[in-house]
C-alpha positions as CSV (number, residue, x, y, z in Angstrom):
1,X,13.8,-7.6,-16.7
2,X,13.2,-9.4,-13.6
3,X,10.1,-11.2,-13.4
4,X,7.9,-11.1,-9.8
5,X,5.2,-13.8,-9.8
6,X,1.7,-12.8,-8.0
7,X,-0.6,-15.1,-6.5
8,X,-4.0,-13.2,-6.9
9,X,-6.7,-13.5,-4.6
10,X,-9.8,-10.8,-4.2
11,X,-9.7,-7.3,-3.3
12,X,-7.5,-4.6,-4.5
13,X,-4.7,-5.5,-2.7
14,X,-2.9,-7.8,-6.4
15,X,-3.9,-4.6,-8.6
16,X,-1.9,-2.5,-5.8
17,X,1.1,-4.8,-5.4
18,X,1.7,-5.3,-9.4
19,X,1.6,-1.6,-9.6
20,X,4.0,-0.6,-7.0
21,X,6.4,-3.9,-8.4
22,X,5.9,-2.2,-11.7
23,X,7.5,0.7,-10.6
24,X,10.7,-1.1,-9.5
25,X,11.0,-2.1,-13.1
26,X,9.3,-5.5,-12.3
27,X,7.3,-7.7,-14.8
28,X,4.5,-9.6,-13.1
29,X,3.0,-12.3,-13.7
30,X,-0.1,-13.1,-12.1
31,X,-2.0,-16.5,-11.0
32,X,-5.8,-15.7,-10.7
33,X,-8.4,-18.0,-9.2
34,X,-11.9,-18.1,-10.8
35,X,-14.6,-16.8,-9.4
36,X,-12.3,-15.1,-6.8
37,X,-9.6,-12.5,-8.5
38,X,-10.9,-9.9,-10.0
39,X,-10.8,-9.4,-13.8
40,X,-9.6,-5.8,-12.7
41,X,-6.2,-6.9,-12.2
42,X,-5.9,-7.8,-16.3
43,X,-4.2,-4.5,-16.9
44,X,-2.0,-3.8,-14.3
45,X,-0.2,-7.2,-14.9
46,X,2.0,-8.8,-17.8
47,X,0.5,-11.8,-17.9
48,X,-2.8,-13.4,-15.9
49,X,-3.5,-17.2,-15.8
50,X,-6.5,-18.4,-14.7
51,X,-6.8,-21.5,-12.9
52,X,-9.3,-23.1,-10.2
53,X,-8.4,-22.8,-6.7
54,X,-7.1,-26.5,-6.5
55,X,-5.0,-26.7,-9.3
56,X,-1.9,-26.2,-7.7
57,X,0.0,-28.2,-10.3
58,X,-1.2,-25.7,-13.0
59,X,0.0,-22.8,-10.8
60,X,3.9,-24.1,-10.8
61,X,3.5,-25.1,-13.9
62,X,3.0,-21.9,-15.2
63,X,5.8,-20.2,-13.0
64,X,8.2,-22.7,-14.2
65,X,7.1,-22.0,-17.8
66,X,7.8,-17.9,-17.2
67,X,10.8,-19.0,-15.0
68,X,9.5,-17.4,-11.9
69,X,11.3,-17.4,-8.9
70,X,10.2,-14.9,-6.5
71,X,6.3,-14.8,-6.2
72,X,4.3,-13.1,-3.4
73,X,1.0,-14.4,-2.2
74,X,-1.8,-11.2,-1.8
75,X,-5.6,-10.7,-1.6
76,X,-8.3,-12.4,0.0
77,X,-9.1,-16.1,-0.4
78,X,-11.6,-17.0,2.7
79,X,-12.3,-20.5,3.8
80,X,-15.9,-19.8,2.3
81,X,-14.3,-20.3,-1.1
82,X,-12.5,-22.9,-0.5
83,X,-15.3,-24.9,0.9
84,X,-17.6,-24.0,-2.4
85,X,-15.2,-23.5,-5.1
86,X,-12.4,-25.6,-4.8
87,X,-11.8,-28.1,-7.4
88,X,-8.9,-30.6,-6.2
89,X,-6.1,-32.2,-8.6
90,X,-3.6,-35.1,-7.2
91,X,-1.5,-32.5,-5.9
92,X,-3.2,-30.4,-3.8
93,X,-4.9,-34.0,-3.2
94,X,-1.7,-35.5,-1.5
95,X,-1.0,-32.2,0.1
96,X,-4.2,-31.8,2.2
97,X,-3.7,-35.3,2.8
98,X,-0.3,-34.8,4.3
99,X,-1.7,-31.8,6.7
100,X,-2.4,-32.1,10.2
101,X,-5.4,-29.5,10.0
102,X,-6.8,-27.7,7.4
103,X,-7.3,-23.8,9.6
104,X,-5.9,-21.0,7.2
105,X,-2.8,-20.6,8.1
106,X,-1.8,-24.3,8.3
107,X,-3.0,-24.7,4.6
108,X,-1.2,-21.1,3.4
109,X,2.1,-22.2,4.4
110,X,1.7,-25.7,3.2
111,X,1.4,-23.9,-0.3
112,X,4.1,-21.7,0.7
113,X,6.6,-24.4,1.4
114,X,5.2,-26.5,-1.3
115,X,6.5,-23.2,-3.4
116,X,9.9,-23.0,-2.2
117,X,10.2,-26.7,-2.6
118,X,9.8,-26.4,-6.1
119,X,12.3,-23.0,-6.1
120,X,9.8,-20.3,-6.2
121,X,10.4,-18.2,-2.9
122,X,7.7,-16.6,-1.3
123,X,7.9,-13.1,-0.4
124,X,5.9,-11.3,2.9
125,X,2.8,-9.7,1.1
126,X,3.8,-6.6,2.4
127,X,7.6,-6.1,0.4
128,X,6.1,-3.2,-1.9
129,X,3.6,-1.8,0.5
130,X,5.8,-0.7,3.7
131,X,4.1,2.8,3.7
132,X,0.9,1.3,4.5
133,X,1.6,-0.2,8.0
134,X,1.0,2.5,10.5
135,X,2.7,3.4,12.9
136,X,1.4,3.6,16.6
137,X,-1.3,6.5,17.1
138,X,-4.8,8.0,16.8
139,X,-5.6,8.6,12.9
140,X,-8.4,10.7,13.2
141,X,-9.2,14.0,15.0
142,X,-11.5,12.2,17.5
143,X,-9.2,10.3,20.2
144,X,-11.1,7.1,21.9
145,X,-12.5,8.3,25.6
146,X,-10.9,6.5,28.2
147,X,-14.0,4.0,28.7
148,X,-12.9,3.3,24.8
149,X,-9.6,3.0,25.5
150,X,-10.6,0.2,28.3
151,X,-12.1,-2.0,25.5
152,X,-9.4,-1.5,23.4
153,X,-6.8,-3.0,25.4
154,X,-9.4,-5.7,26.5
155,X,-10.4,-6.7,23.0
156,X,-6.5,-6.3,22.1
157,X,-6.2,-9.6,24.3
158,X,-9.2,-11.2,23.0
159,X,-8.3,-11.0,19.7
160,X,-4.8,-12.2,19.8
161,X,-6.3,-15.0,21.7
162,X,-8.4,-16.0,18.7
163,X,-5.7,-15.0,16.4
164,X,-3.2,-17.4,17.8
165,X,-5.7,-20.3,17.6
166,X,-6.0,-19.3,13.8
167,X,-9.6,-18.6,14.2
168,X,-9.9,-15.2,13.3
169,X,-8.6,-11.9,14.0
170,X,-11.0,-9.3,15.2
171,X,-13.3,-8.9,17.8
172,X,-16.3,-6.9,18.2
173,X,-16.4,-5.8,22.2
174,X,-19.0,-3.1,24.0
175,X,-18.4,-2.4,28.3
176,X,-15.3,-5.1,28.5
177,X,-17.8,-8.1,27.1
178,X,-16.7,-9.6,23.7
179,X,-19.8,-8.9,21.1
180,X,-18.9,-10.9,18.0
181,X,-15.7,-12.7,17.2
182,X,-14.7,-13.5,13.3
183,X,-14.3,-17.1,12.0
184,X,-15.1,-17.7,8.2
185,X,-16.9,-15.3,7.4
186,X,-14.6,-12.4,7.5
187,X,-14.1,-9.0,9.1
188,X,-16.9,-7.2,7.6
189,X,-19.5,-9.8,8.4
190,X,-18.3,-9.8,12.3
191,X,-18.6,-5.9,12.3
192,X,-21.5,-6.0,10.8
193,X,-22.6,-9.3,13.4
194,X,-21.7,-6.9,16.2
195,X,-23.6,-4.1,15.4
196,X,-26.9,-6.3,14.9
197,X,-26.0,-7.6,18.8
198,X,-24.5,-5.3,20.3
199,X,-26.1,-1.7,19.0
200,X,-24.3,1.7,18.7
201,X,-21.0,2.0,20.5
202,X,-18.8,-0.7,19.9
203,X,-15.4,-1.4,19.7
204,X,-13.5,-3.5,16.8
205,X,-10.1,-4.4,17.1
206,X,-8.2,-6.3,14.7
207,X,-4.8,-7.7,15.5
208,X,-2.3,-10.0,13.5
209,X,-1.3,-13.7,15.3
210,X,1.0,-13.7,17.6
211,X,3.8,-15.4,15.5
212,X,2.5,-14.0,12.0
213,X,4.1,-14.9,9.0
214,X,4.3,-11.9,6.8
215,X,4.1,-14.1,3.6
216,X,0.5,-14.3,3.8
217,X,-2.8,-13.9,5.8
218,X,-1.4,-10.4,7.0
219,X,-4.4,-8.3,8.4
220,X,-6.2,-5.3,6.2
221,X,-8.3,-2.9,6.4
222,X,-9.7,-0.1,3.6
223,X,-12.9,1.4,2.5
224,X,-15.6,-1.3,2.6
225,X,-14.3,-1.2,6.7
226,X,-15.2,1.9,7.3
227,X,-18.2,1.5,5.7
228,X,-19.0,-1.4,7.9
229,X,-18.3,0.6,11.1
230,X,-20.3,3.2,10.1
231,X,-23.5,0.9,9.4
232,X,-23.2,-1.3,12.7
233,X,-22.6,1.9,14.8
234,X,-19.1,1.1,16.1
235,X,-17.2,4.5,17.4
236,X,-13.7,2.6,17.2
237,X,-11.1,0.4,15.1
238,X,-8.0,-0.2,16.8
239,X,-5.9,-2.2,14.6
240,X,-2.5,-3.3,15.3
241,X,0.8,-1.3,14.6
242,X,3.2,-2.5,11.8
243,X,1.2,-5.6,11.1
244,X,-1.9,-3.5,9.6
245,X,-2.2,-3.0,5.6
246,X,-4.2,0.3,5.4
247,X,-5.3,0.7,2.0
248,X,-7.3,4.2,1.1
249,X,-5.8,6.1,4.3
250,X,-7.1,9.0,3.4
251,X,-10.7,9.0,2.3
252,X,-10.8,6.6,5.2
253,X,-9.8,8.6,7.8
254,X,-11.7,11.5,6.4
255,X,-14.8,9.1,6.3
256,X,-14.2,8.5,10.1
257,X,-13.6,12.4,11.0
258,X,-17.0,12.9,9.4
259,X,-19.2,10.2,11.5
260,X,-16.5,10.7,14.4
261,X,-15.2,7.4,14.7
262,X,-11.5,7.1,16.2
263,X,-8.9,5.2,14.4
264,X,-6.1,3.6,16.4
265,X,-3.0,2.0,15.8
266,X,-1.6,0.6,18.7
């Protein structure tokens, strides 16, 4: 049977891709980080390792040992983490060394190349999960009003802006003037940020960067968003069409139709 290695950070999204591999007659096995992965993902996998965050050498080493060559890299591992829990061996030493910067996406793909070196290809996160990338369109009953629709295409700009500098990738904006914009704290924490500020009203967009590489660091949203939205007040989420992992479509969007908050892809 052929074997799918998965790179496990927080969230639901690991538990969601080793199901749907499962399906396609895949075996995973799964790298987990402590204190980030959740224990959850135990049963959905073959096989879960758990290593720190900075032992990369243990990480190929267990690949090798399974003879993995195809892994995919999915869930959430935030600069926060990295900062408090990262415990460094002489390889990931000599690769943060070798880096020019250490912003999110340059140190994904460092691992990511680091990977292939070694002949373990990475996959883009979203191979199993095509049917949860929406297409263009309003989700929900309530379409935004055209004052809305203003903010959307001006926090559309915003964000990419901040995107391509590999800051973050939403934006909080209320009457054209940018509210709260994410950095390390994530997208939930900036929603939340912009409802403290900026009161009832708002508008949240979230947007992938301009030359995204699927593999990793691919925007999502789900059930703890909405929630957020609903707390800080915002009456829109315009996230960004075939770039956007939706997880929970449906009790999401039926959460939104209930408080009337619009849902766009554009």
């Amino acid at each position: 049977m052929e074997r799918l290695g998965l790179i496990a950070g927080s969230g639901q999204f690991p538990i969601i891709v080793a199901d749907e591999a499962k399906k396609q007659g895949l075996e995973t096995i799964a790298i987990g980080f402590n204190k980030i992965t959740s224990p959850d993902l135990q049963p959905h996998v073959n096989k879960l390792c758990w290593i720190d965050i900075g032992n990369f050498s243990k990480l190929i080493k267990e690949f090798k040992s399974e003879k993995i060559n195809k892994a995919i890299m999915v869930g959430h591992v935030g600069h926060v983490n990295i900062l408090r829990e990262i415990r460094l061996d002489l390889r990931t030493l000599r690769l943060l060394k070798n880096m020019v910067n250490k912003k999110a996406d340059s140190v994904l793909r460092a691992v990511a190349d680091e990977l292939e070196k070694e002949g373990i290809e990475i996959l883009d996160s979203t191979t199993y999960l095509s049917s949860l990338l929406p297409p263009p369109g309003v989700m929900t009953k309530r379409k935004p009003t055209k004052k809305e629709t203003k903010d959307i295409h001006f926090g559309f700009e915003i964000a990419k802006g901040i995107a391509g500098l590999d800051i973050g990738q939403t934006v909080v904006v209320k009457d054209k003037t940018v509210v709260a914009v994410e950095a390390m704290e994530g997208t939930d924490e900036t929603i939340k940020r912009g409802g403290r500020i900026g009161g009832k009203g708002m508008v949240v967009v979230k947007v992938s960067k301009p030359q995204q590489d699927m593999r990793f660091d691919v925007p999502v949203i789900g059930l703890r968003t909405i929630e957020c939205l609903k707390d800080a007040g915002a009456t829109v989420m315009a996230i960004e069409s075939g770039k956007t992992i939706f997880f929970d479509q449906e009790a999401v969007i039926n959460e939104a139709n209930k408080d009337k908050i619009s849902l766009v892809s554009v």
